[in-house]
mmCIF file of the C-alpha atoms, coordinates in Angstrom:
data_MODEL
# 
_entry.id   MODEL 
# 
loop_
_atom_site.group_PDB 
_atom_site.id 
_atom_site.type_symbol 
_atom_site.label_atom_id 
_atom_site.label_alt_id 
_atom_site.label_comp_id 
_atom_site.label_asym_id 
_atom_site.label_entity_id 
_atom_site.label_seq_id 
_atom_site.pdbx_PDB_ins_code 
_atom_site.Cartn_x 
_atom_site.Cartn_y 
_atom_site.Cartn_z 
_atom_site.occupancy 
_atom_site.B_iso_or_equiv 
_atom_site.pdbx_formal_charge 
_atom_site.auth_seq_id 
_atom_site.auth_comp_id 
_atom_site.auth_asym_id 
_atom_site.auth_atom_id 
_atom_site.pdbx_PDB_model_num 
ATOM 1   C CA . UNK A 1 1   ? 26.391 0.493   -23.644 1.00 0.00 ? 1   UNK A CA 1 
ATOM 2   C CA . UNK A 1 2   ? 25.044 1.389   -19.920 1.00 0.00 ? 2   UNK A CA 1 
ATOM 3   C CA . UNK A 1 3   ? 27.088 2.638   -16.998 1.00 0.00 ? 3   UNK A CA 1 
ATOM 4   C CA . UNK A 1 4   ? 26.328 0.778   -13.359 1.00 0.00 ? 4   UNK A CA 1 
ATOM 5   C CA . UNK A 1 5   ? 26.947 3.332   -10.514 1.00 0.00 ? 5   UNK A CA 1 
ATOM 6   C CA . UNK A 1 6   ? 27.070 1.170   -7.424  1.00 0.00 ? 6   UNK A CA 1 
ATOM 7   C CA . UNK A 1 7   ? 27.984 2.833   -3.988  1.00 0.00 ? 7   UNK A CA 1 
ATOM 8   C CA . UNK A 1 8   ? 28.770 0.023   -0.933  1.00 0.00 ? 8   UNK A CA 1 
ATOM 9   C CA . UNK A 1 9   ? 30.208 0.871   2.062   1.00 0.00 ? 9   UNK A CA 1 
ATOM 10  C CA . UNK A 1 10  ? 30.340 -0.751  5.766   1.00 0.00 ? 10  UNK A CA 1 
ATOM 11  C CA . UNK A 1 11  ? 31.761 0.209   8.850   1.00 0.00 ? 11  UNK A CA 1 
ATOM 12  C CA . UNK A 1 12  ? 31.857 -2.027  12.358  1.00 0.00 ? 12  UNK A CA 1 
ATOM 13  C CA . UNK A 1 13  ? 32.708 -0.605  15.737  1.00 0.00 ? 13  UNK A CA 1 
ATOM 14  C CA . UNK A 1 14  ? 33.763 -3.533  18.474  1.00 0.00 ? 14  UNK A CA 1 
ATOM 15  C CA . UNK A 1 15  ? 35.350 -2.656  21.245  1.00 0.00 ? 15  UNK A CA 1 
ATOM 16  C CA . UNK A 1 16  ? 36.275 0.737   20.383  1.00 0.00 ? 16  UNK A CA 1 
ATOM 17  C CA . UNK A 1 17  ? 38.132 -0.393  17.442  1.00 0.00 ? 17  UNK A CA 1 
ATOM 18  C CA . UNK A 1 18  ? 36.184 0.840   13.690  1.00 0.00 ? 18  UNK A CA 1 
ATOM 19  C CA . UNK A 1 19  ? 36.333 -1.249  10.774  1.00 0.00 ? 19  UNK A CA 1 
ATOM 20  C CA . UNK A 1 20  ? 35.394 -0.499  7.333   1.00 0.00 ? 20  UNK A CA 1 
ATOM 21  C CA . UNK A 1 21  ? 35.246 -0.329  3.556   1.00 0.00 ? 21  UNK A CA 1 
ATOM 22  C CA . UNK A 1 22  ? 33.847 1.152   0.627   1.00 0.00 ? 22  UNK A CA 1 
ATOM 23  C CA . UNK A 1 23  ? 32.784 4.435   0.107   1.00 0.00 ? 23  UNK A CA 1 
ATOM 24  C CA . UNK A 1 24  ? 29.299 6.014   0.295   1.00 0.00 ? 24  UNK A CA 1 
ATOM 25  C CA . UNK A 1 25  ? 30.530 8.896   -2.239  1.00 0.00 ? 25  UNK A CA 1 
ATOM 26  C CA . UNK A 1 26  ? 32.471 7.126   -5.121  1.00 0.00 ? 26  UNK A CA 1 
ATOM 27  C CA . UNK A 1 27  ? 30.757 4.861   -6.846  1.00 0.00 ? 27  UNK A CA 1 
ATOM 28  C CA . UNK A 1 28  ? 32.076 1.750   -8.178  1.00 0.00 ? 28  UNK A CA 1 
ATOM 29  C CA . UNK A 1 29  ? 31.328 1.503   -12.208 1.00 0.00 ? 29  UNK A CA 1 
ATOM 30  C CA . UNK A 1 30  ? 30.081 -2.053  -13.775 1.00 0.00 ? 30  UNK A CA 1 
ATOM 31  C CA . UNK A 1 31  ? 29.710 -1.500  -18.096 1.00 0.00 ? 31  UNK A CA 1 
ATOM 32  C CA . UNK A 1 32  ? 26.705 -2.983  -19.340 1.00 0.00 ? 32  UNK A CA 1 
ATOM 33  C CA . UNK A 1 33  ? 24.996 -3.706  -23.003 1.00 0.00 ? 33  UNK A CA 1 
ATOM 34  C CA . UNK A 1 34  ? 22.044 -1.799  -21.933 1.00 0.00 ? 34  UNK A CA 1 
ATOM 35  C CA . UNK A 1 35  ? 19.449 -4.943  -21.849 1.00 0.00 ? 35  UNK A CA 1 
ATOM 36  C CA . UNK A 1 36  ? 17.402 -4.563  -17.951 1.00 0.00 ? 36  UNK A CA 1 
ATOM 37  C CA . UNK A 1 37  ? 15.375 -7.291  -16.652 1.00 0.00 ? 37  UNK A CA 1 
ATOM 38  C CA . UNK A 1 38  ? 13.317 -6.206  -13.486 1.00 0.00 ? 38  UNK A CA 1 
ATOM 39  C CA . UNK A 1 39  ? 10.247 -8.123  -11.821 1.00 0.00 ? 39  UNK A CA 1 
ATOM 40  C CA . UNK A 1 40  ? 8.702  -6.782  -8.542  1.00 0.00 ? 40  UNK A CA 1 
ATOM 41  C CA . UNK A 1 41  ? 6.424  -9.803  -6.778  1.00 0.00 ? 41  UNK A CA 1 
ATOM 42  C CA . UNK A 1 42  ? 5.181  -11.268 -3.658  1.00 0.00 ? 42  UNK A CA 1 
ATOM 43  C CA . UNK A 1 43  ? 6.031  -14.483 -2.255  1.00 0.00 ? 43  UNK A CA 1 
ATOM 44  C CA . UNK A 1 44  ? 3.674  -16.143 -0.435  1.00 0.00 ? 44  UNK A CA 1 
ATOM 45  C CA . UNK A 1 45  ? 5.175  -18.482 3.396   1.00 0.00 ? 45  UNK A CA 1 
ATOM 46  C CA . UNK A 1 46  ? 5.949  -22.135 3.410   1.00 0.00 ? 46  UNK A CA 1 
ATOM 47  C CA . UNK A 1 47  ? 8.991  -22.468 1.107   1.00 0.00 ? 47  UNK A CA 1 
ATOM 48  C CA . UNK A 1 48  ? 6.912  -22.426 -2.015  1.00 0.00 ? 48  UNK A CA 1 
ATOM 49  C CA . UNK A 1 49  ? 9.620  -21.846 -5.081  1.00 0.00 ? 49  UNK A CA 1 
ATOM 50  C CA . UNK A 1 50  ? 8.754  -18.946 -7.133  1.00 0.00 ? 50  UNK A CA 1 
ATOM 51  C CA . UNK A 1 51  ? 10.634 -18.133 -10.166 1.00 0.00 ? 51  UNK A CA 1 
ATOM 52  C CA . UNK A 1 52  ? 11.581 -15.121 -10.847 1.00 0.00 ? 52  UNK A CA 1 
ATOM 53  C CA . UNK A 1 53  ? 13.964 -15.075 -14.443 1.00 0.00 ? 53  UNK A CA 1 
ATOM 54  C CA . UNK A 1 54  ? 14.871 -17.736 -16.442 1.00 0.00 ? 54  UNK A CA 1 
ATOM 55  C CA . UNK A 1 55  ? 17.510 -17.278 -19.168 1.00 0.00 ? 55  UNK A CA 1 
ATOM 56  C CA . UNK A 1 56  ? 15.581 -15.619 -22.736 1.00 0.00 ? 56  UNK A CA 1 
ATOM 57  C CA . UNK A 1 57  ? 13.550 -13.776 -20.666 1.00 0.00 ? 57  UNK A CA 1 
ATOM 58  C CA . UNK A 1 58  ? 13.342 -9.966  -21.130 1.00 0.00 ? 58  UNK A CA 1 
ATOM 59  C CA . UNK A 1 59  ? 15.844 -10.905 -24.072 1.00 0.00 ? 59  UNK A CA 1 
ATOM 60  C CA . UNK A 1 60  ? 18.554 -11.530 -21.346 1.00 0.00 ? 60  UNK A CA 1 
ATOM 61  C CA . UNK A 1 61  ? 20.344 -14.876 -21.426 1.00 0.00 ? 61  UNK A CA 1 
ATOM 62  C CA . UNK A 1 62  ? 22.953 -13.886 -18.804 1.00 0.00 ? 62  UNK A CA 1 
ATOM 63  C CA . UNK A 1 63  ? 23.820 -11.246 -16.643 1.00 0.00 ? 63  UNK A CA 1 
ATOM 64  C CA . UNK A 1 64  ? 26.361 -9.185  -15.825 1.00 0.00 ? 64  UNK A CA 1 
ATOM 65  C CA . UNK A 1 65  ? 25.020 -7.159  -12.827 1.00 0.00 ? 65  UNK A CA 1 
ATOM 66  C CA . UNK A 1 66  ? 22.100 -8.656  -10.067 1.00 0.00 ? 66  UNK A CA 1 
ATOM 67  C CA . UNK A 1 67  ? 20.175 -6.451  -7.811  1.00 0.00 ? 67  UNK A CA 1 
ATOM 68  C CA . UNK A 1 68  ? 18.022 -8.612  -5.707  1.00 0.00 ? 68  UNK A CA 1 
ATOM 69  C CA . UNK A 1 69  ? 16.061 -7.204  -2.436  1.00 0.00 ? 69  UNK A CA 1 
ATOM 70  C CA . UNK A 1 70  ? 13.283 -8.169  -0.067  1.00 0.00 ? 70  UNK A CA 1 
ATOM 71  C CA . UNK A 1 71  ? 11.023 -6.866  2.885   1.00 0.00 ? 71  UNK A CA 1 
ATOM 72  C CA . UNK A 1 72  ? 11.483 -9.946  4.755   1.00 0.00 ? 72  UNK A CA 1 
ATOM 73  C CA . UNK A 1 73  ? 14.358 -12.581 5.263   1.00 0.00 ? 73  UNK A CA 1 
ATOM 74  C CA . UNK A 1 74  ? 14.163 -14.914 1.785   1.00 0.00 ? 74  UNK A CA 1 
ATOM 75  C CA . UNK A 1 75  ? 16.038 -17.424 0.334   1.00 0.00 ? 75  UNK A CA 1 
ATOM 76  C CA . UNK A 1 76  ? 17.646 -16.842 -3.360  1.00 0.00 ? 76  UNK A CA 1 
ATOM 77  C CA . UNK A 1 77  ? 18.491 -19.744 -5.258  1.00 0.00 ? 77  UNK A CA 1 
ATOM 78  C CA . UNK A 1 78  ? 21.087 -19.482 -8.853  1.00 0.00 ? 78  UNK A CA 1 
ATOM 79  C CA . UNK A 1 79  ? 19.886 -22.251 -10.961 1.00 0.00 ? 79  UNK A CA 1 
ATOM 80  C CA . UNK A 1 80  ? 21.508 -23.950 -13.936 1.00 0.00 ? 80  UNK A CA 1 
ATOM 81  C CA . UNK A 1 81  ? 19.091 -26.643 -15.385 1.00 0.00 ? 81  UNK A CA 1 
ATOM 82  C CA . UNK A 1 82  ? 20.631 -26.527 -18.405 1.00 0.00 ? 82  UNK A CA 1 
ATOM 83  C CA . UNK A 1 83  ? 23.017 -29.978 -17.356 1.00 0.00 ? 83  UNK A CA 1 
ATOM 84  C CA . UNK A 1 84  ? 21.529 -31.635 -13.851 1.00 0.00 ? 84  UNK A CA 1 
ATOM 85  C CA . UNK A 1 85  ? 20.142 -28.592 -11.925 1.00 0.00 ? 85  UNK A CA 1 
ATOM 86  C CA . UNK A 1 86  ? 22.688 -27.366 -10.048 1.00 0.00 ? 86  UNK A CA 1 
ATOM 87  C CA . UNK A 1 87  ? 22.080 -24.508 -7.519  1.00 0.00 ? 87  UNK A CA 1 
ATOM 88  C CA . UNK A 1 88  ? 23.648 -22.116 -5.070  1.00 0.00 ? 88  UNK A CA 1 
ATOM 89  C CA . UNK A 1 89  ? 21.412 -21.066 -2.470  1.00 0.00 ? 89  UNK A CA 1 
ATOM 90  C CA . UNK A 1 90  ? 22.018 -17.559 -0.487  1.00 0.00 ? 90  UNK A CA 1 
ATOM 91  C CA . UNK A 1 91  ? 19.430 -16.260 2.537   1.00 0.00 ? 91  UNK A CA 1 
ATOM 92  C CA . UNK A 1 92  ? 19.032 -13.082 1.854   1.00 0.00 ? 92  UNK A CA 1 
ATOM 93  C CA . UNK A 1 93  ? 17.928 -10.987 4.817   1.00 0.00 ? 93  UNK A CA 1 
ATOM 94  C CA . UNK A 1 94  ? 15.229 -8.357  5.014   1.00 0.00 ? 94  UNK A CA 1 
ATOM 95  C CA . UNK A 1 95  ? 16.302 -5.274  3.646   1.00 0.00 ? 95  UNK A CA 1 
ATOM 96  C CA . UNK A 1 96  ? 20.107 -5.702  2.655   1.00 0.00 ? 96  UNK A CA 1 
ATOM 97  C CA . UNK A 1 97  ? 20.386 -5.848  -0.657  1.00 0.00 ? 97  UNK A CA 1 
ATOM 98  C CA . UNK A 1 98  ? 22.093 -8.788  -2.460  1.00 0.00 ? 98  UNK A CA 1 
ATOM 99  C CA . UNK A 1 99  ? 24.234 -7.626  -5.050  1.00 0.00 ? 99  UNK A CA 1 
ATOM 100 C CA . UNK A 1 100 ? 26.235 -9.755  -7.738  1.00 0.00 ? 100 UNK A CA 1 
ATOM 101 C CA . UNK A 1 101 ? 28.512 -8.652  -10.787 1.00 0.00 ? 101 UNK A CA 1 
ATOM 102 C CA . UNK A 1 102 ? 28.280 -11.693 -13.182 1.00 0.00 ? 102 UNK A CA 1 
ATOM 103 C CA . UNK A 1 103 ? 26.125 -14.890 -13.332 1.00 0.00 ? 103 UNK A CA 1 
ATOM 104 C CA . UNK A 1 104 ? 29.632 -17.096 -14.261 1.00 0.00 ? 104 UNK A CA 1 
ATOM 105 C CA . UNK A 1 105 ? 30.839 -19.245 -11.232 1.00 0.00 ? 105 UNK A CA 1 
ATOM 106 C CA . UNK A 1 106 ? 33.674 -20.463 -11.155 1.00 0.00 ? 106 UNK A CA 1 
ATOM 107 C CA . UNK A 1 107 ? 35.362 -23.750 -9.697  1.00 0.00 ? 107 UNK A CA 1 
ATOM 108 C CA . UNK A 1 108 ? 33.844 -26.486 -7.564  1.00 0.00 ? 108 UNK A CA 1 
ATOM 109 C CA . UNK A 1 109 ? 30.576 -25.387 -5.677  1.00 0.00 ? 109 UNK A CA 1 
ATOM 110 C CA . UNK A 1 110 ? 28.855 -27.194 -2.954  1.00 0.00 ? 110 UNK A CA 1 
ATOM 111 C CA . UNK A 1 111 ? 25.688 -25.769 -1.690  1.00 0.00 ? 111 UNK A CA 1 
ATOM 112 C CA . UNK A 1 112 ? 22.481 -26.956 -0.202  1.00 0.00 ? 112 UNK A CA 1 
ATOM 113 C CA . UNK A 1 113 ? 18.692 -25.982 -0.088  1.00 0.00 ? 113 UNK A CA 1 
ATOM 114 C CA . UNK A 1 114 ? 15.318 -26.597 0.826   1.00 0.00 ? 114 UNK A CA 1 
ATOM 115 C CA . UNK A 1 115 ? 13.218 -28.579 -1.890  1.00 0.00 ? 115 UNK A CA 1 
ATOM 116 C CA . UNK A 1 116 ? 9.654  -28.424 0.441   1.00 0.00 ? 116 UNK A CA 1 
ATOM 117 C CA . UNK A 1 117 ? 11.062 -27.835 3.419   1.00 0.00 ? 117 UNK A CA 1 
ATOM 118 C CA . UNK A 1 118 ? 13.996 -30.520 3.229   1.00 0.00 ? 118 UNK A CA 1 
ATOM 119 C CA . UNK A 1 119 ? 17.948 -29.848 2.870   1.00 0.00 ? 119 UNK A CA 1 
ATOM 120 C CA . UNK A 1 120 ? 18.857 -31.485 -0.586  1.00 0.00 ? 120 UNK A CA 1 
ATOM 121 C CA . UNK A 1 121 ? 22.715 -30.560 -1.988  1.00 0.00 ? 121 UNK A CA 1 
ATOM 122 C CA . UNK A 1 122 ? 24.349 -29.993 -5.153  1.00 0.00 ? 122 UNK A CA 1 
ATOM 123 C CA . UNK A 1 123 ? 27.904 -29.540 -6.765  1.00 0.00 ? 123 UNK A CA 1 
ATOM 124 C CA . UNK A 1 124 ? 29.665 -28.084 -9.845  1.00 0.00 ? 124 UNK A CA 1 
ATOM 125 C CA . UNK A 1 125 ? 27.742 -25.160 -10.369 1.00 0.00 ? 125 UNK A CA 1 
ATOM 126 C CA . UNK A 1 126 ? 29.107 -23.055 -13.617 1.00 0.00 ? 126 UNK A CA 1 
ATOM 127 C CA . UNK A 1 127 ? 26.355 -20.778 -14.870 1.00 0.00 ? 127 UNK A CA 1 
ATOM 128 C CA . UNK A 1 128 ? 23.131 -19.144 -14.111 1.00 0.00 ? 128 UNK A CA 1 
ATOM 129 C CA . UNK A 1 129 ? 20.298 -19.755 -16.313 1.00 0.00 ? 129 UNK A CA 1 
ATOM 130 C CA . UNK A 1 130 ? 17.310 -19.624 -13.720 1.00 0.00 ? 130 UNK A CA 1 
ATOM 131 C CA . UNK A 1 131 ? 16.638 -17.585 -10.350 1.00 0.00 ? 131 UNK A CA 1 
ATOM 132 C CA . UNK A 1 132 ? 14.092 -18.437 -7.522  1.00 0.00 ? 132 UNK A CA 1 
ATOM 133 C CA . UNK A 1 133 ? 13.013 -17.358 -4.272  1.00 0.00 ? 133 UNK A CA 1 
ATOM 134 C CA . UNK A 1 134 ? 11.377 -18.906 -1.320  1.00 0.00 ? 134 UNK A CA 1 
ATOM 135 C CA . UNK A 1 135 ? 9.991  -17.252 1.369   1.00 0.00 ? 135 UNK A CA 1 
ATOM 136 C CA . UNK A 1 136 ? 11.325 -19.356 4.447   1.00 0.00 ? 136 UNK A CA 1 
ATOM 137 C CA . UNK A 1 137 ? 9.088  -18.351 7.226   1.00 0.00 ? 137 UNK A CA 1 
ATOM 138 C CA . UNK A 1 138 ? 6.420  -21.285 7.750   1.00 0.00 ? 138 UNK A CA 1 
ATOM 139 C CA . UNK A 1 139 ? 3.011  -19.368 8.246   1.00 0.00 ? 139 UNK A CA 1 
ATOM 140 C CA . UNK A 1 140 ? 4.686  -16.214 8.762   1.00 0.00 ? 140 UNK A CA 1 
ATOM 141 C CA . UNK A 1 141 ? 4.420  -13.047 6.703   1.00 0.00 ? 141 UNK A CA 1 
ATOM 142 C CA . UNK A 1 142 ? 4.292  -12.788 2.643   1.00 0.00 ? 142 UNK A CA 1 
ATOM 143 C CA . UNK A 1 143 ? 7.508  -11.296 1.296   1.00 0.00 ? 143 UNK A CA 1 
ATOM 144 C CA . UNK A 1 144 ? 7.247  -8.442  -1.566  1.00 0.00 ? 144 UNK A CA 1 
ATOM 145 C CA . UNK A 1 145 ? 10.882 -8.933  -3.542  1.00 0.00 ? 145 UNK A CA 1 
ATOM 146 C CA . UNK A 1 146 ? 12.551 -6.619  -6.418  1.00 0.00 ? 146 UNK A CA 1 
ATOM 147 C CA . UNK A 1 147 ? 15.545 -8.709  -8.443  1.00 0.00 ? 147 UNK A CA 1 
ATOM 148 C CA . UNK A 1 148 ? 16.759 -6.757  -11.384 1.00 0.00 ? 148 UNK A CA 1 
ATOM 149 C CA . UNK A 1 149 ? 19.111 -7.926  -13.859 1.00 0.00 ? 149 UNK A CA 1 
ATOM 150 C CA . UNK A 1 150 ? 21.497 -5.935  -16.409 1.00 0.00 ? 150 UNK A CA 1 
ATOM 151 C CA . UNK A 1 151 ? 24.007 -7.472  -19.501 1.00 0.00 ? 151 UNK A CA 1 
# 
């Protein structure tokens, strides 16, 4: 068994009035098995999908803690292709880490994303088995990305 020590915190000033949450001192705690999964990679422009873990490897079937992050503005797509593909598709923006505590999804999903540059959509998403990435600038400049994964 691993320990996860994850510190989030936010606060938002408009108009004078603060907003916030989290804490920058107390860590939240996720339990792990102690299996890590980590790939560091560039992406090269142009929507190109580039995959990054698919369930077996590093030993890890699922996840129960994703750490994804990336020098430019990115798109990470969930995968299941165990049943029909299904997909949930978050932009993930330069620097500001993308953090998820489980690869289970539950209830009806609807989510769309770019298959070469076109919007396509999917439904019923349950489980993760596959993540991708695309870089979604269009000549612009190559992304270097970091996802780790922990069960």
């Amino acid at each position: 068994m691993a320990t996860i020590k994850l510190t989030q915190h936010f606060a938002l000033t408009i108009g004078g009035e603060v907003k916030e949450a989290g804490s920058l001192t107390v860590p939240q705690e996720i339990t792990v098995d102690g299996l890590i999964f980590e790939v560091r990679t560039t992406i090269a422009t142009e929507y190109i999908d580039e995959v990054l873990w698919t369930a077996g490897d590093g030993n890890i079937d699922d996840f129960d803690f994703l750490w994804f992050e990336s020098d430019q503005d990115v798109f990470l797509e969930l995968r299941n292709t165990m049943s029909t593909d299904e997909f949930l598709l978050f932009e993930v923006k330069a620097g500001i880490p993308f953090v998820l505590t489980s690869d289970d999804i539950a209830g009806y999903q609807t989510a769309t994303r770019f298959d070469d540059g076109a919007l396509v959509e999917a439904t019923d998403f349950d489980q993760a088995d596959q993540i991708t990435t695309q870089n979604n600038t269009t000549g612009g400049t190559v992304a270097t990305v970091r996802l780790v994964l922990a069960t």
